[in-house]
N, C-alpha and C positions, 0 to 999 in steps of 0.2 A: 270649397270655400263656403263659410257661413253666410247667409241670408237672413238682413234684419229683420223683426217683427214689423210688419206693414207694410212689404213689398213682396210682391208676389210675379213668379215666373212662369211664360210657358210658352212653349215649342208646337209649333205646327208644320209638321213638314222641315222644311228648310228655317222657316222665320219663327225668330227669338223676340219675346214679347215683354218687356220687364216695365209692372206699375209698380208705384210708389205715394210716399204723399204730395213729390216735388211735381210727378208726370208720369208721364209714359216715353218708352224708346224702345224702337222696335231696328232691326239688324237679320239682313237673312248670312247666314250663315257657311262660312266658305269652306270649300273642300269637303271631307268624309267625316269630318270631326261631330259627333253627339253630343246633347248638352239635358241633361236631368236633374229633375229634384229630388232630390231623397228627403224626407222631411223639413230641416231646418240647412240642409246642405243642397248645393250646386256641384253638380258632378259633371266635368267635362272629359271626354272619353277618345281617342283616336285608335283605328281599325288594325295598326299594324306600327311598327318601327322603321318604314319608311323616310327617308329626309323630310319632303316634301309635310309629312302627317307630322312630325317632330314639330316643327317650325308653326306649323297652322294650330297644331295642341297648344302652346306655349302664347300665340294670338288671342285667339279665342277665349281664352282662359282670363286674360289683359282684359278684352274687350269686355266681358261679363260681367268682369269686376267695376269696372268702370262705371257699366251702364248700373249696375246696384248700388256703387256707391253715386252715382249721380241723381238718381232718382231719390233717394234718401236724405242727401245731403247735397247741396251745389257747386260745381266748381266754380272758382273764381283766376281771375289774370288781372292783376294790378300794376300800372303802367306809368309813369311818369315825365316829366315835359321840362325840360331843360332848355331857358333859353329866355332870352331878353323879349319881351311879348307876345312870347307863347301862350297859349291858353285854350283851356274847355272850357264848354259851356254845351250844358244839356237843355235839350229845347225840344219837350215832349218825350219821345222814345228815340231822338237822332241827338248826334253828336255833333256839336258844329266847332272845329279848330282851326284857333287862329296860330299858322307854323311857318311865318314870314312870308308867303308867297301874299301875291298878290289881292290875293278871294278870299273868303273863308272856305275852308273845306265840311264837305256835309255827310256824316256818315250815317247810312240807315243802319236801323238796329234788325236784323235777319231773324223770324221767326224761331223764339226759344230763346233769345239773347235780350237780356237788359243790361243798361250801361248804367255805370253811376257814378259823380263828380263829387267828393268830400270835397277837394279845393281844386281853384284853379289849375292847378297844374299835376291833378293826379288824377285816372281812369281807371275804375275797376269793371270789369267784364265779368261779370254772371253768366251762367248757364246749369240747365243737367246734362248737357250733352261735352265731354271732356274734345274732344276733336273740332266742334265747332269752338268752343270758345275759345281756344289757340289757335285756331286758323282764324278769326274776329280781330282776337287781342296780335294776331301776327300782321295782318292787314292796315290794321291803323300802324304801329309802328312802321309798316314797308311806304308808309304817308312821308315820312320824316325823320329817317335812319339818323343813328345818334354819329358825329361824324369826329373824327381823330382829332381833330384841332382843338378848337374851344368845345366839343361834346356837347354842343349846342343838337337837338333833336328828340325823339321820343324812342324811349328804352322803358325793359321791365326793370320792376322795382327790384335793386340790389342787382342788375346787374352789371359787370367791367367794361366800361368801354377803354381799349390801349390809347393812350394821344400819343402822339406825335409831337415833336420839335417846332418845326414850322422853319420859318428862315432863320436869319442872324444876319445882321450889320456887319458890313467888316471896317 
C-alpha cells in the first residue's frame, strides 16, 4: 500500500510506529505477520498459508492502513440527537448532554479525541486513531439508543432506525 509524503514508518521488533503531521500511533503487532517499507510502499508479509496467518495478513494490513490514513488525515463520527430537549453543549474539551433524564450527562473527552458541536443537536467526533473514535462516538450513543417509537435518542448521522406501530384505540 502507498505511503503519503510526510509520514513515516517504522518497526521495531514487534511495535509499529507510524508519524504523521496529525500524530503518532504506535501498535505491537500480532502473530508472525512482518511489516516493511520499501521506499514509497508498505509491505505486509505473512510466513506461510496457514488459516490463522491468512486472517492476521488481511488484519494487519486494515490496521496499517488505518493508522497512515489516520495520521495523515483524521477520522471523524458524526452523531445526531433527536428529541424534544435534547441537546449538546461543549464546555471546554467535555461534552455535556441534555437526553431527558434527569442530570445532565458529562462526557470526558479521552486522550487523542476532540469533540465538536456545529449545532445543538449534532456531535462530531475527531480523532487519528480510527478504533477509538468508534468506540467514543459508540459510547455516547450507548447514553441514549435511538428507540422504535417516536426515534426520539442519539444515532449516527444517516442512519435507519425501524419504528414500530405503538398501540391503537379500538
Amino acid at each position: 500500500m502507498p505511503v503519503p509524503s510526510g509520514v513515516e514508518i517504522s518497526v521495531q521488533g514487534r511495535e509499529l510506529t507510524v508519524k504523521g503531521p496529525k500524530g503518532t500511533l504506535e501498535r505491537r503487532l500480532p502473530g508472525d505477520i512482518s511489516v516493511r517499507q520499501e521506499g514509497a510502499e508498505v509491505i505486509v508479509e505473512r510466513p506461510d498459508d496457514e488459516r490463522e496467518n491468512r486472517a492476521l495478513h488481511g488484519l494487519v494490513r486494515s490496521l496499517v492502513n488505518n493508522m497512515v490514513q489516520g495520521v495523515s488525515q483524521e477520522f471523524t463520527k458524526e452523531l445526531e440527537i433527536i428529541g424534544v430537549g435534547y441537546r449538546a453543549n461543549l464546555q471546554g474539551s467535555s461534552l455535556d448532554l441534555a437526553l431527558g433524564f434527569s442530570h445532565p450527562v458529562k462526557v470526558d473527552a479521552p486522550q487523542g479525541i476532540a469533540f465538536e458541536v456545529p449545532a445543538p443537536n449534532r456531535i462530531v467526533v475527531r480523532g487519528i486513531d480510527k478504533e477509538q473514535v468508534g468506540q467514543v462516538a459508540a459510547d455516547i450513543r450507548a447514553i441514549r439508543k435511538p428507540e422504535p417509537y417516536k426515534g426520539k435518542g442519539v444515532r449516527y448521522v444517516g442512519e435507519y432506525v425501524a419504528r414500530k406501530a405503538g398501540k391503537t384505540a379500538k
